[in-house]
C-alpha positions as CSV (number, residue, x, y, z in Angstrom):
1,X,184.0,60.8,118.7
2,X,183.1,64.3,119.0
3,X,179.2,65.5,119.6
4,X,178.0,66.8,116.2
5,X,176.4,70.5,116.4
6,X,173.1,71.3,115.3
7,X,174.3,71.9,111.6
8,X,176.5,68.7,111.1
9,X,173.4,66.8,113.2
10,X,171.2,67.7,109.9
11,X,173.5,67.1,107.6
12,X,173.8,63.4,108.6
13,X,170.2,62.8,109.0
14,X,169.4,64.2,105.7
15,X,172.9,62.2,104.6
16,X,171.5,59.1,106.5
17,X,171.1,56.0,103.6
18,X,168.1,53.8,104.3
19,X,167.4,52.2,101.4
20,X,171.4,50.9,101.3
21,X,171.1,50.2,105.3
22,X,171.4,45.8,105.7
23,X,169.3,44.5,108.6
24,X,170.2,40.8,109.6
25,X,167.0,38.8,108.3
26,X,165.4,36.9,111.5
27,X,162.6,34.8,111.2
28,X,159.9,34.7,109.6
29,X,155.7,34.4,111.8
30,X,152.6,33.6,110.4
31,X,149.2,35.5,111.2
32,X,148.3,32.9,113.7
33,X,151.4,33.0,115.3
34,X,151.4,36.5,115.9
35,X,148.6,35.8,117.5
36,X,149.3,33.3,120.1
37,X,152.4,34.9,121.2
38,X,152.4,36.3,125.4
39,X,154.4,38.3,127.1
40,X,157.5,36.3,128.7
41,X,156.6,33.5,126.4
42,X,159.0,34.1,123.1
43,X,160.6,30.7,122.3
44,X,162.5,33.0,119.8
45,X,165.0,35.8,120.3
46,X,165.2,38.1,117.7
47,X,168.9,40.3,117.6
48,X,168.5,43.2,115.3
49,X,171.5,45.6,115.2
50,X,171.5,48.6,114.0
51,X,174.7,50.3,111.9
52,X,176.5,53.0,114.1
53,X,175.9,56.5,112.0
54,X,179.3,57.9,112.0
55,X,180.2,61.5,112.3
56,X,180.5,61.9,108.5
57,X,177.2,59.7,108.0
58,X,176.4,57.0,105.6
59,X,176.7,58.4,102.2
60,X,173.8,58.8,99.7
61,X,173.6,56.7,96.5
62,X,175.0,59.4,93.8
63,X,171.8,59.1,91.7
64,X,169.6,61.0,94.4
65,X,170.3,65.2,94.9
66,X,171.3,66.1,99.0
67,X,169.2,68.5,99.8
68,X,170.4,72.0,100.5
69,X,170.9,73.0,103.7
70,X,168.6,75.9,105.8
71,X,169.7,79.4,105.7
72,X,170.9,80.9,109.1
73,X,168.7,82.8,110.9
74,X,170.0,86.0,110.5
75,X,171.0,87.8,114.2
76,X,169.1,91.2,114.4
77,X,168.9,92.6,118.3
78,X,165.9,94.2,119.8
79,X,167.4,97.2,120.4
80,X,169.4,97.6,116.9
81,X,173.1,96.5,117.8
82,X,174.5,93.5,116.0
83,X,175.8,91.8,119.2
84,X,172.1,89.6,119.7
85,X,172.3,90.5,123.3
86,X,168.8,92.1,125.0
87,X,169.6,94.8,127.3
88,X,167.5,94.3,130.5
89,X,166.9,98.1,130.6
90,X,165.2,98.6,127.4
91,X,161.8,99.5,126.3
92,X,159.4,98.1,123.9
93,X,157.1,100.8,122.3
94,X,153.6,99.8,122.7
95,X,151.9,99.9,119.8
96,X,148.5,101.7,119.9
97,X,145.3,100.2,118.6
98,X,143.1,102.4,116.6
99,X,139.8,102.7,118.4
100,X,137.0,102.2,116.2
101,X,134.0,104.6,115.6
102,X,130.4,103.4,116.4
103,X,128.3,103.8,113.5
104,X,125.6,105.8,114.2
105,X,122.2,104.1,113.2
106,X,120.4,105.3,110.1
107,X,117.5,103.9,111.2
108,X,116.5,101.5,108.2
109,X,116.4,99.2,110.0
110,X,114.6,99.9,113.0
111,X,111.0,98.5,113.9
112,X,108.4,100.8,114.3
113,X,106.5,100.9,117.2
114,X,103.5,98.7,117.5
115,X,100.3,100.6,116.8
116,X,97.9,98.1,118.4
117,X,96.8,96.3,115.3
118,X,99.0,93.7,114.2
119,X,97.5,90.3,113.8
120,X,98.5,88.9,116.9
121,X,99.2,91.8,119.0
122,X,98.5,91.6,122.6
123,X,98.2,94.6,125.6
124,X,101.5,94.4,128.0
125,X,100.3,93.4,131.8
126,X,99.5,95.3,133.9
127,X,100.3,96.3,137.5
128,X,98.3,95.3,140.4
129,X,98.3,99.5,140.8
130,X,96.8,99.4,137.5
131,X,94.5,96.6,137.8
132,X,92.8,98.4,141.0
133,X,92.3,101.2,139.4
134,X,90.5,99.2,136.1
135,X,88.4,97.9,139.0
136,X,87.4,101.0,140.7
137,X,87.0,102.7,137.3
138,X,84.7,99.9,135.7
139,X,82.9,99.1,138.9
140,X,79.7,98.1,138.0
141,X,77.9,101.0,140.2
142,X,79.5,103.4,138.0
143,X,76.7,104.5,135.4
144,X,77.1,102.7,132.0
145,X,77.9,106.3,130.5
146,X,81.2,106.9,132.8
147,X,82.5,104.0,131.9
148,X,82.0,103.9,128.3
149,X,83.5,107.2,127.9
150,X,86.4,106.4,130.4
151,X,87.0,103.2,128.0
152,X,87.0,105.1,125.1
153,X,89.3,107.5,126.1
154,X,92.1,105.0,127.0
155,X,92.1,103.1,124.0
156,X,92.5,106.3,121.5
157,X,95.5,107.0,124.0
158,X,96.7,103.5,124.2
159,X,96.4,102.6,120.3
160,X,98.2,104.8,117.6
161,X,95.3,105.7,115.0
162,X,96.9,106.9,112.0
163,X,94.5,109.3,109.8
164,X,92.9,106.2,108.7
165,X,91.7,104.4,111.0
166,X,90.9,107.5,113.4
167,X,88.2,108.4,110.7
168,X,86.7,105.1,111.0
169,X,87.0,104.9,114.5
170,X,85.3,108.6,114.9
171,X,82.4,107.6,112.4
172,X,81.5,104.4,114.5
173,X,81.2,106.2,117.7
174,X,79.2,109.1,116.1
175,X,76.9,106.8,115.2
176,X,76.4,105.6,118.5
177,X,75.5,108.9,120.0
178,X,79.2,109.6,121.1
179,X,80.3,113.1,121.0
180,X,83.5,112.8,119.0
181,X,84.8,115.9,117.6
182,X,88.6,117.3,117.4
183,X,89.4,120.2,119.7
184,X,89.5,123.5,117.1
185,X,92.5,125.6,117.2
186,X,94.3,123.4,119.6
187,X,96.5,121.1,117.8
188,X,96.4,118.4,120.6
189,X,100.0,120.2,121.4
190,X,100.2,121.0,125.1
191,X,103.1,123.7,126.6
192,X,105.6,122.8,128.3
193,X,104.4,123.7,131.6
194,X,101.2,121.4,132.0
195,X,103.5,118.6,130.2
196,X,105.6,119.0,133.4
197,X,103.0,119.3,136.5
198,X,100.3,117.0,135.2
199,X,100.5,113.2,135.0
200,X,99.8,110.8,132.5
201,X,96.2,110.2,133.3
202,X,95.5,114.1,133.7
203,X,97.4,114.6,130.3
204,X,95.1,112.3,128.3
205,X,92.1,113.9,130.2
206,X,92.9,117.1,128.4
207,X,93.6,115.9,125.1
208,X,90.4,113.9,125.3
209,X,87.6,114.4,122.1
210,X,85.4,111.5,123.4
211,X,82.5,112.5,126.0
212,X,79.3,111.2,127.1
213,X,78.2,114.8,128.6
214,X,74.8,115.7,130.3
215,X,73.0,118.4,129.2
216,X,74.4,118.4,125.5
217,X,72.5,120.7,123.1
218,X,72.7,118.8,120.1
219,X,69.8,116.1,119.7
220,X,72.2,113.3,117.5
221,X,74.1,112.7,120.9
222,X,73.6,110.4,123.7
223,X,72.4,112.5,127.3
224,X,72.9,110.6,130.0
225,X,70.5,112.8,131.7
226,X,67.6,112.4,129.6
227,X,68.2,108.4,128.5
228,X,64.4,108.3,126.8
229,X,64.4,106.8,123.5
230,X,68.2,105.6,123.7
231,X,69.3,102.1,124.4
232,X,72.8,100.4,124.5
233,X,73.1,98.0,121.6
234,X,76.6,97.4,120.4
235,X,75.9,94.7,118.1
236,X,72.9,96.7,116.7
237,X,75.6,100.1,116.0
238,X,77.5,97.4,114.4
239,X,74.8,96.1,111.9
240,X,74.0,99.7,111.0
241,X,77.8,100.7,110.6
242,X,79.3,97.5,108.1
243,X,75.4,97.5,107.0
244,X,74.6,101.0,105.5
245,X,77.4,103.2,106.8
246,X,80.4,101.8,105.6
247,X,79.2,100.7,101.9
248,X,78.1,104.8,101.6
249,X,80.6,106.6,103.7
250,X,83.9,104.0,102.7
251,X,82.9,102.4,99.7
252,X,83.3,98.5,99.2
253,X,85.2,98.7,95.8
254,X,88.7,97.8,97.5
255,X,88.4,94.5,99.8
256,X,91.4,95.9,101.8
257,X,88.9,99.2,102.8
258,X,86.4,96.8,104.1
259,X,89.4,94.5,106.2
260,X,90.7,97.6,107.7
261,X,86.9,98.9,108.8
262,X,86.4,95.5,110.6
263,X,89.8,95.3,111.8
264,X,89.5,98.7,113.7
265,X,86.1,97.8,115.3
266,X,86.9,94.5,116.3
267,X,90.2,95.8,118.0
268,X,87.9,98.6,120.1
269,X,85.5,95.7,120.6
270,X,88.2,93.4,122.3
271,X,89.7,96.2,124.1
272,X,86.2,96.4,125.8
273,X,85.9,92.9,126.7
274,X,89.4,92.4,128.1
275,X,89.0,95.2,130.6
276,X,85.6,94.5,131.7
277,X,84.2,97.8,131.1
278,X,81.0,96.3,130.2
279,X,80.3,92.9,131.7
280,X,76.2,93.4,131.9
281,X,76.8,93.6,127.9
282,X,79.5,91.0,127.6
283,X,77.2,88.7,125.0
284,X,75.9,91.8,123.0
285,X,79.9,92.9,122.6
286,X,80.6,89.2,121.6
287,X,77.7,89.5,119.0
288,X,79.2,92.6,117.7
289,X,82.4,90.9,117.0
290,X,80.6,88.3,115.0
291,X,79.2,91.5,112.6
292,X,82.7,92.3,112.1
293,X,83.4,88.8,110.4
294,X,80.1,89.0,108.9
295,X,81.0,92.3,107.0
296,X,84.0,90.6,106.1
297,X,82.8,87.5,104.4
298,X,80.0,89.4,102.4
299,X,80.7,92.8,101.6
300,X,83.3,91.4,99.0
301,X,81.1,88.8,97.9
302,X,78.2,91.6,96.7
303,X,80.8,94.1,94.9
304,X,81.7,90.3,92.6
305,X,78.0,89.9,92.1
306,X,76.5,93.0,91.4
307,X,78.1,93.7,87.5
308,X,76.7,90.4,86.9
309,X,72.8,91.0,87.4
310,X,70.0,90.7,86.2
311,X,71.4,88.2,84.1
312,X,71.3,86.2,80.5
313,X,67.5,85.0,80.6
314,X,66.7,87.9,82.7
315,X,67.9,90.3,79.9
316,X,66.1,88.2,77.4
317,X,63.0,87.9,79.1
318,X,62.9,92.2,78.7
319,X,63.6,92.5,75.7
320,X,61.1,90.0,74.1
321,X,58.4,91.0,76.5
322,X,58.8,95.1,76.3
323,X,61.1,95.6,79.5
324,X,63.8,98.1,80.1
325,X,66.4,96.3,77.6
326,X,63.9,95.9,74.8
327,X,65.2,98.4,71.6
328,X,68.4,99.2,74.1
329,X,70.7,97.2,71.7
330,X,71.9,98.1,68.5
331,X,72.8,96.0,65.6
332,X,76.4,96.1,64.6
333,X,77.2,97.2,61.0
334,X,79.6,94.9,58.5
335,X,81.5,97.9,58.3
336,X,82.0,98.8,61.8
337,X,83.1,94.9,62.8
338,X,86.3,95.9,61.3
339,X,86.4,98.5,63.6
340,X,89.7,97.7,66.0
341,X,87.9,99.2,68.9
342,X,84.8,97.4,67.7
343,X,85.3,94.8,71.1
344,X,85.2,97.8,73.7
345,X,82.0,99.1,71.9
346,X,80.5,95.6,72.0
347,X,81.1,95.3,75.6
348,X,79.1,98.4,76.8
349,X,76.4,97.5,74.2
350,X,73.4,96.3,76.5
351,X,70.7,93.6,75.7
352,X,70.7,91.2,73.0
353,X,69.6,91.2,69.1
354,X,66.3,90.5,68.5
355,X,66.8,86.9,67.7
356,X,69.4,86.2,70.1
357,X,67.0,87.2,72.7
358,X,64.1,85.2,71.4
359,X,66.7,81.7,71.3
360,X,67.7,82.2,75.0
361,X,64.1,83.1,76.3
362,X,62.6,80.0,74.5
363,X,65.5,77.7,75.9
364,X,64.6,79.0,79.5
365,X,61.2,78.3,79.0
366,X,61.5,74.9,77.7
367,X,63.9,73.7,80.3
368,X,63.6,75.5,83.2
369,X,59.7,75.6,83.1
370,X,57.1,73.3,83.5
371,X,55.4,71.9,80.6
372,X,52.5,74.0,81.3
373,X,54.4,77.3,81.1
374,X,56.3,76.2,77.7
375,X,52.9,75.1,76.2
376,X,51.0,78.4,77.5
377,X,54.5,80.3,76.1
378,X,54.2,78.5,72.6
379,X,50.4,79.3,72.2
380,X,50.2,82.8,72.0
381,X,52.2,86.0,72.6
382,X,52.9,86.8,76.4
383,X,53.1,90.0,78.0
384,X,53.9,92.0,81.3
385,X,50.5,92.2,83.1
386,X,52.2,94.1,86.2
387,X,55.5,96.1,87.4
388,X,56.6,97.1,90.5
389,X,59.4,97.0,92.9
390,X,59.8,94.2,95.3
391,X,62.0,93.8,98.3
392,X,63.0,90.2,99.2
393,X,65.1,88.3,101.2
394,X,67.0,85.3,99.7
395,X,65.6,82.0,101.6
396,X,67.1,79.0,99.0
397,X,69.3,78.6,96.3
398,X,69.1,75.7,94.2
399,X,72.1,75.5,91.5
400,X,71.2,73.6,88.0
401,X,72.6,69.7,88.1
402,X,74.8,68.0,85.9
403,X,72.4,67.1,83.7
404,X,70.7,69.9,83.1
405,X,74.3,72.0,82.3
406,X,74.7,68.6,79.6
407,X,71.4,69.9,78.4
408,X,71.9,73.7,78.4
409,X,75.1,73.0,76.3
410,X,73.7,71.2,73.6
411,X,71.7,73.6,72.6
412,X,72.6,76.2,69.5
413,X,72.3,79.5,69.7
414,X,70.6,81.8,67.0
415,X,73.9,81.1,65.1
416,X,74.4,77.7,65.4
417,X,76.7,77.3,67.9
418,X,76.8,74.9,71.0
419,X,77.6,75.8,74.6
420,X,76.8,79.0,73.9
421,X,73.4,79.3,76.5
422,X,74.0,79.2,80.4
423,X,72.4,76.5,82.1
424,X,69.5,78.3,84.6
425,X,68.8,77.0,88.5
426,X,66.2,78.5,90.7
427,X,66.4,81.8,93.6
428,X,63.6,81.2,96.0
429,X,63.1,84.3,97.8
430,X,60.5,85.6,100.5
431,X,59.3,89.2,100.9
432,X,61.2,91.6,102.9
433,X,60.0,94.8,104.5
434,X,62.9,96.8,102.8
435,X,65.8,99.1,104.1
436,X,63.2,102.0,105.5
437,X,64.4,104.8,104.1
438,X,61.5,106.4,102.7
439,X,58.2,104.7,104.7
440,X,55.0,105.4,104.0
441,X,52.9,107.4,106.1
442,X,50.2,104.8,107.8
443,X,48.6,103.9,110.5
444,X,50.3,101.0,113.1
445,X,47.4,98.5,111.9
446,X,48.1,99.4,108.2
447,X,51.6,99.4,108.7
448,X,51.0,95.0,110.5
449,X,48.7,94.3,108.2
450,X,51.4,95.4,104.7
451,X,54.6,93.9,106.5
452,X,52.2,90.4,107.1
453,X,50.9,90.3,103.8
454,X,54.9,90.8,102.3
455,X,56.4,88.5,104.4
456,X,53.8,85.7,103.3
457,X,54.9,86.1,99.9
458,X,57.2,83.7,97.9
459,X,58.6,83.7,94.5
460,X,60.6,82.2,92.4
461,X,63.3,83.4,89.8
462,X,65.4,82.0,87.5
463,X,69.3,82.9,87.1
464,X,72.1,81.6,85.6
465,X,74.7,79.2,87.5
466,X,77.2,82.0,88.0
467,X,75.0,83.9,90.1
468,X,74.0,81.5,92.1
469,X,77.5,80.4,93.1
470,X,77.7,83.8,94.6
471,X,74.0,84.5,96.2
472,X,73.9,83.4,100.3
473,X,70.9,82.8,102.3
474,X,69.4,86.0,104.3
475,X,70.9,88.4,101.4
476,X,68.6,91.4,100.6
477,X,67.7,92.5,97.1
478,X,65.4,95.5,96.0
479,X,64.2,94.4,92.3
480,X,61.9,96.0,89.7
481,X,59.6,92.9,89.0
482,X,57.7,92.1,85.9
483,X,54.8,89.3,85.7
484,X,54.1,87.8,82.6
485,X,50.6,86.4,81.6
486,X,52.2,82.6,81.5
487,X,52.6,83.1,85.4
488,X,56.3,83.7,85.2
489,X,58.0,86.5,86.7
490,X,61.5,88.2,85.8
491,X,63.6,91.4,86.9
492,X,65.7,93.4,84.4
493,X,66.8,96.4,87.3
494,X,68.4,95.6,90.8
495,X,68.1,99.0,92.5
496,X,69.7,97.6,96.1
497,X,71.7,94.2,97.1
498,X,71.9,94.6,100.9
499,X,73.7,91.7,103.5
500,X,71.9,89.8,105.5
501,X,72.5,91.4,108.8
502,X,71.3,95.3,106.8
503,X,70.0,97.8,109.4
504,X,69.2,101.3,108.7
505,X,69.3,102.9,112.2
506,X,67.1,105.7,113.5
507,X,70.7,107.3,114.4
508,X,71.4,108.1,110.7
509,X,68.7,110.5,110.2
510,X,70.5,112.7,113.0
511,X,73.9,112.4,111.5
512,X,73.1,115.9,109.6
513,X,71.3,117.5,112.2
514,X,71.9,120.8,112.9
515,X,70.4,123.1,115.8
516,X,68.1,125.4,114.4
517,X,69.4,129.3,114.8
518,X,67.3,132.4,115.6
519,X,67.1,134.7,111.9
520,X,67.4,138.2,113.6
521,X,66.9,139.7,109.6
522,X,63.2,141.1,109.3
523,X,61.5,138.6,107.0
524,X,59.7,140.0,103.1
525,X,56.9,142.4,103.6
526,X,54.0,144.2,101.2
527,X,56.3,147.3,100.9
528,X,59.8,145.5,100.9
529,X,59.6,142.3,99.0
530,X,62.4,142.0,97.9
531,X,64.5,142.4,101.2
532,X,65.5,138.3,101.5
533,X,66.9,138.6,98.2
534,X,69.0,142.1,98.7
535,X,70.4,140.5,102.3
536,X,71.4,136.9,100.4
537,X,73.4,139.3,97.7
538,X,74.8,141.6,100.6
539,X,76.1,138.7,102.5
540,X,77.6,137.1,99.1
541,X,79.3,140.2,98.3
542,X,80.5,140.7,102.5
543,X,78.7,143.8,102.6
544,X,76.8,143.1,106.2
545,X,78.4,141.8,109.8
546,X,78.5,138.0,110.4
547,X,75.9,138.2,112.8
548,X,73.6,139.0,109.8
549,X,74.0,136.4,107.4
550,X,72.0,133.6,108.8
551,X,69.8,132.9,106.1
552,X,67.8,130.5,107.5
């Protein structure tokens, strides 16, 4: 029989007729048997034979379709001839890859560098180079004043201050006696020429605007050579800065202001303790920090208190007894309620009507009094036996109870309305010297004897719960105080809230000081009086040299 090719080979198998193909049955095994059977062990031989395929195949029942058979595979040379032989000579063309461009990078999505004051920001190490040169240059022999100013100087070159924070920065240091002023007409910009021949250190030298310098002529900074009256309080500058400075210079209206003011100072703090510049002062630097969270914490909490003073009872208590809201509200027309803009008038209308006032006064009395005030109250007609302004210091808080807020909300107002009176708890405050601006001119037994008798007095005021909530022991409040003849006593103005660490430092009153110049312009006479006013008019109009116009 002759050896099918590849084509008649498919053709058979796709010919081949298995469902019409007859096996010889055999027999038959069970599961079990299956199982037991070993190798060499068959007691049965099984002959299967299998029906020789001819060369023509077994044919195909005519109810099922051959298959067509493949195409050939057409034969196409390498080189192009039709004979499908490779020459050995011939050459491939390689085919050339494009290269592809590198995009350039737009930049969107690059991080900035780090400025120094991200949350969890942390100096790079340092050298051992660098480390001995920290040592020599915070030695401990080294007066306090080189190395403050040293430190200083390497943390505005090793932090990026935008215009921001460099503000702050300058303003806290000022305040400490530091000399720190910009350089005029230099720009900071260096040639090209120093850039190259000086190093780092010397380069940071130059563009320096932080010195402690002896000999200084202006009084409002710190001279190492004449140290009298000066001492080195870090956590007292802070008190004075988040105190008094920042609430006038900054502002607390925007919480974010005040973050970013504690933020920069804490940063300088910690720069301070992790190089060791200071380690005599180590637990008046940690104090210092503390300010910082301080200023933080209650700075926001008196811009949310202050619209709400003096409060409900407070107001009533003036107008009924002849304070500053008495006659300050006016009585709302039938014809102007229908007013659309009648609610925005409302709301800047102070005080409370007549009756209105009277309902919540009486309601205070009976409930937050004792019964010998209510029956003193309900007797006769009371009145303000004395005014004046008070300085205290917040020493308890004690919020109204469950009860008494059941009480509060049963009773109707003037109109006949529940819930409609705030329930009233208790401010126990103790006297306070005040913020020293203005202080009186006395003698140092005088001035003992006024700050003893103050501090020994306590009083008592009452507010509404929504106060409370907010008020903190050790706040400061300046109030203008009225006692009644029952033995109560109210305030209708707050003219200062103050936090609890406020310090008004010595350093302020310098802030504006200027060295007094030498008037070289002859002063008014008998014949010529009139000469200071002709020089003021001459230097307005530019008539006179700039060395004249000193009008001091």
């Amino acid at each position: 029989m002759a050896e099918p090719n590849g084509e008649g080979l498919s053709r058979a198998i796709s010919n081949l007729d298995i469902a019409g193909t007859n096996y010889p049955s055999g027999p038959r095994y069970t599961k079990e048997e299956l199982l037991n059977l070993r190798l060499g062990d068959n007691k049965h031989e099984e002959h299967v034979s299998i029906a020789e395929v001819g060369s023509n195949g077994l044919t195909t029942p005519p109810e099922l379709q051959c298959p067509a058979a493949p195409p050939p595979t057409p034969e196409v040379a390498l080189d192009g001839q039709a004979n499908g032989v490779i020459k050995s000579n011939s050459v491939v063309p390689a085919v050339e890859v494009p290269k592809k461009k590198k995009k350039k990078s737009s930049g969107k999505n690059k991080k900035p560098n780090a400025t120094g004051f991200e949350e969890f920001y942390a100096d790079p190490p340092i050298t051992p180079e660098e480390h001995e040169e920290e040592e020599d240059l915070y030695d401990e022999n080294r007066p306090f004043s080189s190395r403050i100013q040293t430190c200083i100087q390497r943390y505005r070159a090793r932090r990026k201050l935008d215009a921001m924070k460099a503000n702050i920065f300058t303003k806290y240091l000022v305040l400490g006696g530091i000399e720190a002023t910009g350089k005029a007409f230099t720009g900071g910009i260096l040639d090209e020429e120093t850039l190259e021949q000086c190093t780092a250190e010397e380069i940071a030298a130059l563009q320096a605007t932080d010195f402690v310098r002896s000999g200084t002529t202006n009084a409002k900074y710190y001279d190492p050579a004449k140290p009298d009256g000066w001492v080195v309080d870090f956590e007292g500058i802070a008190k004075g800065f988040f105190s008094y400075r920042v609430p006038h210079q900054f502002g607390f209206e925007n919480e974010a202001q005040i973050k970013l003011c504690s933020a920069v100072i804490r940063n300088f703090l910690n720069y301070v303790l992790q190089h060791a510049v200071c380690l005599e002062y180590t637990m008046d630097v940690m104090a210092a920090r503390r300010i910082c969270d301080l200023a933080e914490q209650e700075l926001p909490t008196i811009k949310m208190m202050t619209p709400k003073f003096p409060g409900d009872w407070n107001v009533a208590a003036s107008t009924i007894c002849g304070g500053r809201f008495q006659g300050a509200h006016v009585t709302a027309q039938a014809w102007q309620k229908e007013d659309p803009e009648f609610e925005q008038y409302a709301s800047l209308n102070a005080g409370f009507e007549e009756a209105e006032a009277k309902r919540i006064f009486q309601t205070g009395l009976a409930f937050a009094g004792t019964d010998a005030v209510f029956h003193k109250a309900m007797a006769g007609e009371f009145r303000i036996i004395s005014t004046g302004r008070r300085f205290y210091e917040v020493v308890e808080i004690e919020r109204p109870s469950v009860q008494k807020i059941g009480e509060f909300a049963r009773v109707k107002n003037h109109e006949g309305k529940e819930n409609s009176i705030q329930a009233l708890g208790y401010l126990k405050v103790k006297g306070w010297s005040g913020p020293g601006f203005d202080l009186e001119d006395m003698s140092d037994e005088e001035e003992e004897e006024a700050v003893k008798k103050v501090m020994d007095e306590v009083d008592t005021f009452w507010l509404e719960d929504d106060i409370l909530q907010l008020l903190f022991a050790g706040l400061k409040l300046e109030l203008i105080v009225h006692e009644l003849n029952i033995g109560v006593k109210f305030f209708d103005s707050v003219e200062g809230i103050y936090c609890s660490f406020f310090t008004y430092l010595e350093n302020e009153k310098m802030l504006d000081w200027k060295e007094p110049v030498l008037n070289t312009r002859p002063p008014p006479t008998e014949d010529d009086p009139d000469i200071e006013e002709r020089a003021i008019e001459a230097a307005m109009d530019g008539e006179i040299g700039d060395d004249n116009k000193s009008i001091y």
